[in-house]
N, CA, C and O of each residue as an XYZ file, in Angstrom:
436
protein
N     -19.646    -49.577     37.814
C     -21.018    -49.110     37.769
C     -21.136    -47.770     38.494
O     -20.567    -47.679     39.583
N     -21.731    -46.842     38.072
C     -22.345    -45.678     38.381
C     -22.967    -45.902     39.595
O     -23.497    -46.999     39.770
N     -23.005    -44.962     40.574
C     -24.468    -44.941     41.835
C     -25.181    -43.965     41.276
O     -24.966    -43.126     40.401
N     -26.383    -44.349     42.201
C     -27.758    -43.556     42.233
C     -26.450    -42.081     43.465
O     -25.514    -42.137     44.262
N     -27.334    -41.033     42.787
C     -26.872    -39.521     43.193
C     -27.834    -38.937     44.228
O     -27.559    -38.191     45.167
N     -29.482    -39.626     43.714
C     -30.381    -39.151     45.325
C     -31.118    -40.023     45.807
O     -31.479    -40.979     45.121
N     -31.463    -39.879     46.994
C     -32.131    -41.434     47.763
C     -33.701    -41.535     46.925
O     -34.147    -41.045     45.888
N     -34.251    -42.472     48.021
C     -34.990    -43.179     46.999
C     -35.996    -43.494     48.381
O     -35.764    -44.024     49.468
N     -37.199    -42.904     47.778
C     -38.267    -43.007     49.494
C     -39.113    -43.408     48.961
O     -39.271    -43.154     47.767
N     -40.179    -44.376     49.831
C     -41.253    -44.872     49.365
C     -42.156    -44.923     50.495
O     -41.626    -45.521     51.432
N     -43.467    -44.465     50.782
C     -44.082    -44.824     51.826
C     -45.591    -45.588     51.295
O     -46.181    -45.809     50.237
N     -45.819    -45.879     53.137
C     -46.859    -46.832     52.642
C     -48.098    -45.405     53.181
O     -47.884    -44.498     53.986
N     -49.312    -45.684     52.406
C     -50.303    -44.879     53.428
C     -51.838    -45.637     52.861
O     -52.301    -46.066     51.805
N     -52.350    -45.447     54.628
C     -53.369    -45.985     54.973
C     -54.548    -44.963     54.832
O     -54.230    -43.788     55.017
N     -55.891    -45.231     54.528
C     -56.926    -44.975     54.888
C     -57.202    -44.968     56.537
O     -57.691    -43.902     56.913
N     -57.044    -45.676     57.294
C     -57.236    -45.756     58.834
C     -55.952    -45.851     59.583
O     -54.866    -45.824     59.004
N     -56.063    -45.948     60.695
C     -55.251    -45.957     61.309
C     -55.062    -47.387     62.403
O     -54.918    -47.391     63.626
N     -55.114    -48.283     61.653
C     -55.029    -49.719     62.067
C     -53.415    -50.001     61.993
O     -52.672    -49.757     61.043
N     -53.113    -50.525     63.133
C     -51.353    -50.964     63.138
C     -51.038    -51.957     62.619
O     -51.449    -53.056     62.994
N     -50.131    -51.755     61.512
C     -49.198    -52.645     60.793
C     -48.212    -53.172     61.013
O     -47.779    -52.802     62.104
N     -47.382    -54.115     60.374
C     -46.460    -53.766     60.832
C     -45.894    -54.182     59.316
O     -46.698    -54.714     58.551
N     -44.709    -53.979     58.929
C     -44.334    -53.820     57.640
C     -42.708    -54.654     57.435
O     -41.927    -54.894     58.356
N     -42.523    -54.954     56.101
C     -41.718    -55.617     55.974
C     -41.427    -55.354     54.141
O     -41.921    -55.810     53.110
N     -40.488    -54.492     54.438
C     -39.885    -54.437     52.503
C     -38.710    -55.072     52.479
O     -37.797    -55.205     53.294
N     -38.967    -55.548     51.069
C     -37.619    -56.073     50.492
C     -37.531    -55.619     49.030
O     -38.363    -55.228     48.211
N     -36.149    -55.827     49.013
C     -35.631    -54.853     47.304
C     -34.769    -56.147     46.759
O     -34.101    -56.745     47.602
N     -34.741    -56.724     45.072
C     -34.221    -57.410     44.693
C     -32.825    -57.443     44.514
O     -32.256    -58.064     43.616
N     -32.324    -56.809     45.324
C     -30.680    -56.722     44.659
C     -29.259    -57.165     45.664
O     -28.501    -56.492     46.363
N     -29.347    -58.695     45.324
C     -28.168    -59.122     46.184
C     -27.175    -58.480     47.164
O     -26.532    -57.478     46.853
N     -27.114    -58.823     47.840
C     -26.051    -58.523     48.736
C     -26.572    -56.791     50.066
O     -25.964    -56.265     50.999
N     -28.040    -56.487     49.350
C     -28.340    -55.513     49.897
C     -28.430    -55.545     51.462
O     -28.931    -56.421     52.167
N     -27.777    -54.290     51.858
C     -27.919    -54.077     53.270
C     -28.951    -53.335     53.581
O     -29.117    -52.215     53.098
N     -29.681    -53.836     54.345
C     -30.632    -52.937     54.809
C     -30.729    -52.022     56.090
O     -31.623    -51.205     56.308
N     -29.528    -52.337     56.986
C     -28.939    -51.944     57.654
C     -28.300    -50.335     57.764
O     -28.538    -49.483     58.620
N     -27.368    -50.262     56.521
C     -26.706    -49.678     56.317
C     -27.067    -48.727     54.822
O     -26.969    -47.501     54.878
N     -27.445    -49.357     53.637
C     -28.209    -48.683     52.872
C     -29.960    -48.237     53.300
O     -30.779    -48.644     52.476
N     -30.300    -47.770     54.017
C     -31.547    -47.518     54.359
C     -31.348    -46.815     55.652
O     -30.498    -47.073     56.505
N     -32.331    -45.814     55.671
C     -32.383    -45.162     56.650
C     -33.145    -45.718     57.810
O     -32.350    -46.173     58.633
N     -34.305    -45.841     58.156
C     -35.029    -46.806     58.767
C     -35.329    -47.933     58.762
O     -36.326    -48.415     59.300
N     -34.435    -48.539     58.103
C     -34.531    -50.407     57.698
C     -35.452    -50.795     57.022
O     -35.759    -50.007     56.127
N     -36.025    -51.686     57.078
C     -36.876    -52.751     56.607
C     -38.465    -52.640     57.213
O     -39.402    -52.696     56.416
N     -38.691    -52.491     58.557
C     -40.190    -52.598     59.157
C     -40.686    -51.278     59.389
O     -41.320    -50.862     60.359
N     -40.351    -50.749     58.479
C     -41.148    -48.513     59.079
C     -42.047    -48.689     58.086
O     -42.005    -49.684     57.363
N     -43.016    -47.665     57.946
C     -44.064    -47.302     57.045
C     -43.304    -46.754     55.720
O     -43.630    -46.942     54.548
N     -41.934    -45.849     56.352
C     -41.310    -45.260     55.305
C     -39.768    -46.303     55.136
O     -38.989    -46.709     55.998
N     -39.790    -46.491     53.566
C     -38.319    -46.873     52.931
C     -37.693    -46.226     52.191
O     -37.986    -45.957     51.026
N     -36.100    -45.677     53.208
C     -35.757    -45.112     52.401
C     -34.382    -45.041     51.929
O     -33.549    -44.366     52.533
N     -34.090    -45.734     50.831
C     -32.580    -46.253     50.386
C     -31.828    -44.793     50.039
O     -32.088    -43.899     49.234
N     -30.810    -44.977     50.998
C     -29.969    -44.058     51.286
C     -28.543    -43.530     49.512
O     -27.930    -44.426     48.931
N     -28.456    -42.581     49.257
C     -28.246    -41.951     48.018
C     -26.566    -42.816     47.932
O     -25.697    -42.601     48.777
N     -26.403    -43.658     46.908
C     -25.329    -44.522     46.201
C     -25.624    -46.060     46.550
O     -24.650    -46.812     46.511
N     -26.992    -46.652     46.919
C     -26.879    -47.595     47.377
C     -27.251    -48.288     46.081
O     -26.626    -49.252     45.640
N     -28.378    -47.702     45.459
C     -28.486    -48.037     43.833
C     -27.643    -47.794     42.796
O     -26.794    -46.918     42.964
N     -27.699    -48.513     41.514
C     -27.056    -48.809     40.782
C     -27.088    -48.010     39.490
O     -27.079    -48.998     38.756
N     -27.113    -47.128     38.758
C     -27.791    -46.525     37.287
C     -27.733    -47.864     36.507
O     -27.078    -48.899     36.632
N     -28.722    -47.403     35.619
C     -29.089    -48.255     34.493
C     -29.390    -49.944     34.846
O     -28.966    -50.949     34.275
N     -30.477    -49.764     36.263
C     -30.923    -51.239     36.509
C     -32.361    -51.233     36.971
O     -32.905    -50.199     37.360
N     -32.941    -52.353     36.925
C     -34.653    -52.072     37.305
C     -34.458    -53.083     38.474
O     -34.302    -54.303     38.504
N     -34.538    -51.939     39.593
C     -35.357    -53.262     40.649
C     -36.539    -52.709     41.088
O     -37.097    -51.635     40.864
N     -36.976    -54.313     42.209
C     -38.494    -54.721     42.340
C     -38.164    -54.275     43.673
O     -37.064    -54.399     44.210
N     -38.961    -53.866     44.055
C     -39.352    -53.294     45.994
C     -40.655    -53.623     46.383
O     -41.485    -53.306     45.532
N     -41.117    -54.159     47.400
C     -42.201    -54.948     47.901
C     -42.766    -54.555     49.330
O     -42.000    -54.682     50.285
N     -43.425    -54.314     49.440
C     -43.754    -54.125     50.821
C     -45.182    -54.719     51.188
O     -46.284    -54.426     50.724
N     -44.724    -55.908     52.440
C     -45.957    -56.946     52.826
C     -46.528    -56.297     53.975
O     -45.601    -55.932     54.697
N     -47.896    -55.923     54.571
C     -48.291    -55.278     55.792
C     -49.122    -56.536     56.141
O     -49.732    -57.256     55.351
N     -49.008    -56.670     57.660
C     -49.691    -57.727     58.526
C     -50.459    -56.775     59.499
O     -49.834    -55.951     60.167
N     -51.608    -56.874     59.565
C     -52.282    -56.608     60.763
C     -53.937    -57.436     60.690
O     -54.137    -58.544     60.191
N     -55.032    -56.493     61.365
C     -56.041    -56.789     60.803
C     -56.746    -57.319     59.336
O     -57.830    -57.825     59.049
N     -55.703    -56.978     58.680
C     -55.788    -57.204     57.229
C     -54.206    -57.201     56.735
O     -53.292    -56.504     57.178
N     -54.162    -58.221     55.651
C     -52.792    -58.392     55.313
C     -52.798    -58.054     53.428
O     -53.641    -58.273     52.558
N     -51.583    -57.509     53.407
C     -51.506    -57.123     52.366
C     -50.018    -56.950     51.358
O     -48.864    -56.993     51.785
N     -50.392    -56.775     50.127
C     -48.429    -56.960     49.310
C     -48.467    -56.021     48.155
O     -49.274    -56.114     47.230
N     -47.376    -54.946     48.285
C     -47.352    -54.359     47.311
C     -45.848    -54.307     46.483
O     -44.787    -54.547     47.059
N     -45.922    -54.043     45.410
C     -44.548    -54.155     44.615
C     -44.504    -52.799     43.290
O     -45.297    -52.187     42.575
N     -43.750    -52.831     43.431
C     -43.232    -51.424     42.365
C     -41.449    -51.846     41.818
O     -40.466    -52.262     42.431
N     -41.714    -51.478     40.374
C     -40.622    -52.095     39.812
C     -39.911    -50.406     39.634
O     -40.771    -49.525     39.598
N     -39.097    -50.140     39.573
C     -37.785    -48.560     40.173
C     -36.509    -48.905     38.361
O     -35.624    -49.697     38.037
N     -36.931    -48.221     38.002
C     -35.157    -47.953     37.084
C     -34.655    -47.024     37.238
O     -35.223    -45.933     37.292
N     -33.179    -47.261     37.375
C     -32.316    -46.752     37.905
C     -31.482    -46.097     36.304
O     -30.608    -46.804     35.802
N     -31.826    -44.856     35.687
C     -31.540    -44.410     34.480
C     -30.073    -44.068     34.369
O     -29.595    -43.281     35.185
N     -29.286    -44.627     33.375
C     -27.935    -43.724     33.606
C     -27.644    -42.408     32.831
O     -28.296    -41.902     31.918
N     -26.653    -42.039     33.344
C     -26.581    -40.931     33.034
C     -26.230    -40.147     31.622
O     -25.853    -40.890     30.716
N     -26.273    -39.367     31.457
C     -26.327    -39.253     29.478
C     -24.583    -39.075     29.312
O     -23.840    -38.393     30.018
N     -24.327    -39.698     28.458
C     -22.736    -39.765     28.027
C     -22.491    -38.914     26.925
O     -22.882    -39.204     25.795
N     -21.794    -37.762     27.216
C     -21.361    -37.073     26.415
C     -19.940    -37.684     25.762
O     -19.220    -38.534     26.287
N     -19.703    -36.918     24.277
C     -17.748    -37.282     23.947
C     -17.247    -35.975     23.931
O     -16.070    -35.965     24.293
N     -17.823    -34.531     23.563
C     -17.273    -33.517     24.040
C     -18.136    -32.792     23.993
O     -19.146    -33.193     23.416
N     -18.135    -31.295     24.618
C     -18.689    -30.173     24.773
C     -18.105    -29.042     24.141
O     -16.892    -29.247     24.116
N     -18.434    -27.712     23.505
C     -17.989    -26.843     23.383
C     -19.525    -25.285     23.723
O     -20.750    -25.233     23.832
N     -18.436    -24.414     23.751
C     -19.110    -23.081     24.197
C     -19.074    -22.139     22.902
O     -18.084    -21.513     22.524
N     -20.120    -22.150     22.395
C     -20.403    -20.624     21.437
C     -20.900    -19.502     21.187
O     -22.084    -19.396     20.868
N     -20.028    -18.391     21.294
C     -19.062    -18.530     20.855
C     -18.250    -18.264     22.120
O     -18.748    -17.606     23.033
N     -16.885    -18.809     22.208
C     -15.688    -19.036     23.359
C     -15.719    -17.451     23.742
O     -15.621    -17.285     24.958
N     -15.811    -16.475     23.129
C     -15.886    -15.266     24.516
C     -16.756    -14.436     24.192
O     -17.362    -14.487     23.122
N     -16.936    -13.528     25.110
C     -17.984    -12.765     25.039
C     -18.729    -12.050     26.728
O     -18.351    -12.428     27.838
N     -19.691    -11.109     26.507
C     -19.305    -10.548     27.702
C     -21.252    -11.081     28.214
O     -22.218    -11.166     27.455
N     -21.198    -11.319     29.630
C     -22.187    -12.087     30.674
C     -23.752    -10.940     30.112
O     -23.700     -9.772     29.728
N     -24.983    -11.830     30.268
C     -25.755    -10.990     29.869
C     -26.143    -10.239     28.535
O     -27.279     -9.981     28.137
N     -24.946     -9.951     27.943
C     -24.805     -9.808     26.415
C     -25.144    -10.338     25.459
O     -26.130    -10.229     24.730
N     -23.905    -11.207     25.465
C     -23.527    -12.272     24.073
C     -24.231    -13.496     24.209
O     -23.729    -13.977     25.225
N     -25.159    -14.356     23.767
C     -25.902    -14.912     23.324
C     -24.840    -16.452     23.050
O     -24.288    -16.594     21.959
N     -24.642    -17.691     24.364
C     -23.950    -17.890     23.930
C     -24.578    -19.759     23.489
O     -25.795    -19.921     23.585
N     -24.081    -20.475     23.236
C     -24.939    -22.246     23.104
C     -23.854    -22.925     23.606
O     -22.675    -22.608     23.763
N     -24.595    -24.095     23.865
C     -23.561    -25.204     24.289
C     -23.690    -25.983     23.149
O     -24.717    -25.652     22.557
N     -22.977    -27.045     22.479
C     -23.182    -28.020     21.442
C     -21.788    -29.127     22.315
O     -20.656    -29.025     22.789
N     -22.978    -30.232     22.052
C     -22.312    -31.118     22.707
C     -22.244    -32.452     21.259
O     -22.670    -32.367     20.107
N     -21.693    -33.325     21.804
C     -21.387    -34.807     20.578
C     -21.455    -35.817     21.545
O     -20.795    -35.854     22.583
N     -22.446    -36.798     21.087
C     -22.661    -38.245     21.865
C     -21.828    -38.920     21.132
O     -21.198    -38.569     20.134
N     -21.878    -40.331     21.920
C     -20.766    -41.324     21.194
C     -21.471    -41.716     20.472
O     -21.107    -42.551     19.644
C-alpha cells in the first residue's frame, strides 16, 4: 500500500471560550496515536503525521468534547491514490527551452 505524502490536520473551533477537553479517534486498526500524530489524541488540534495514512481508503475521525456542554463530531477523510501511469513521452524529444512548444502524452493502464 501507498502512504499518504502530506499530513492531515483537523481542528476543533469554538464560539466561546469554555474548556474542553477533547478526545479523537480515527478508524484504522492498529493506529498509533502516539507516534502517528503530532499532539495525540486530547488537543483541540489533530494532526496525523505525513505516511501514517493509507491511499485509496476512507476513514472516519471523531472528535467527542466534554465540558459545560458535551458534544461529537465525525468526518469521513479518503485517502485518493495516486494516478497510475504505463508510460510517458516528451514532444517533440528535442528542442530548445522557451522556444519549442513541447507536450507530454502519457498512456493509462
Amino acid at each position: 500500500m501507498t502512504k499518504t505524502t502530506k499530513p492531515l490536520v483537523l481542528q476543533v473551533i469554538s464560539d466561546n471560550n469554555e474548556n474542553y477537553s477533547y478526545v479523537w479517534s480515527i478508524d484504522k486498526p492498529g493506529f498509533n496515536y502516539g507516534t502517528q500524530t503530532k499532539h495525540g489524541r486530547n488537543e483541540k488540534i489533530f494532526h496525523v503525521v505525513e505516511g501514517a495514512l493509507e491511499t485509496g481508503q476512507i476513514y472516519e475521525i471523531k472528535v467527542e468534547l466534554e465540558g459545560l456542554r458535551a458534544g461529537l463530531a465525525c468526518v469521513k477523510i479518503v485517502t485518493h491514490k495516486p494516478p497510475e501511469l504505463k508510460s510517458c513521452n516528451v514532444v517533440p524529444r528535442t528542442g530548445r527551452a522557451l522556444e519549442t512548444p513541447f507536450s507530454l502524452e502519457c498512456l493509462v493502464p
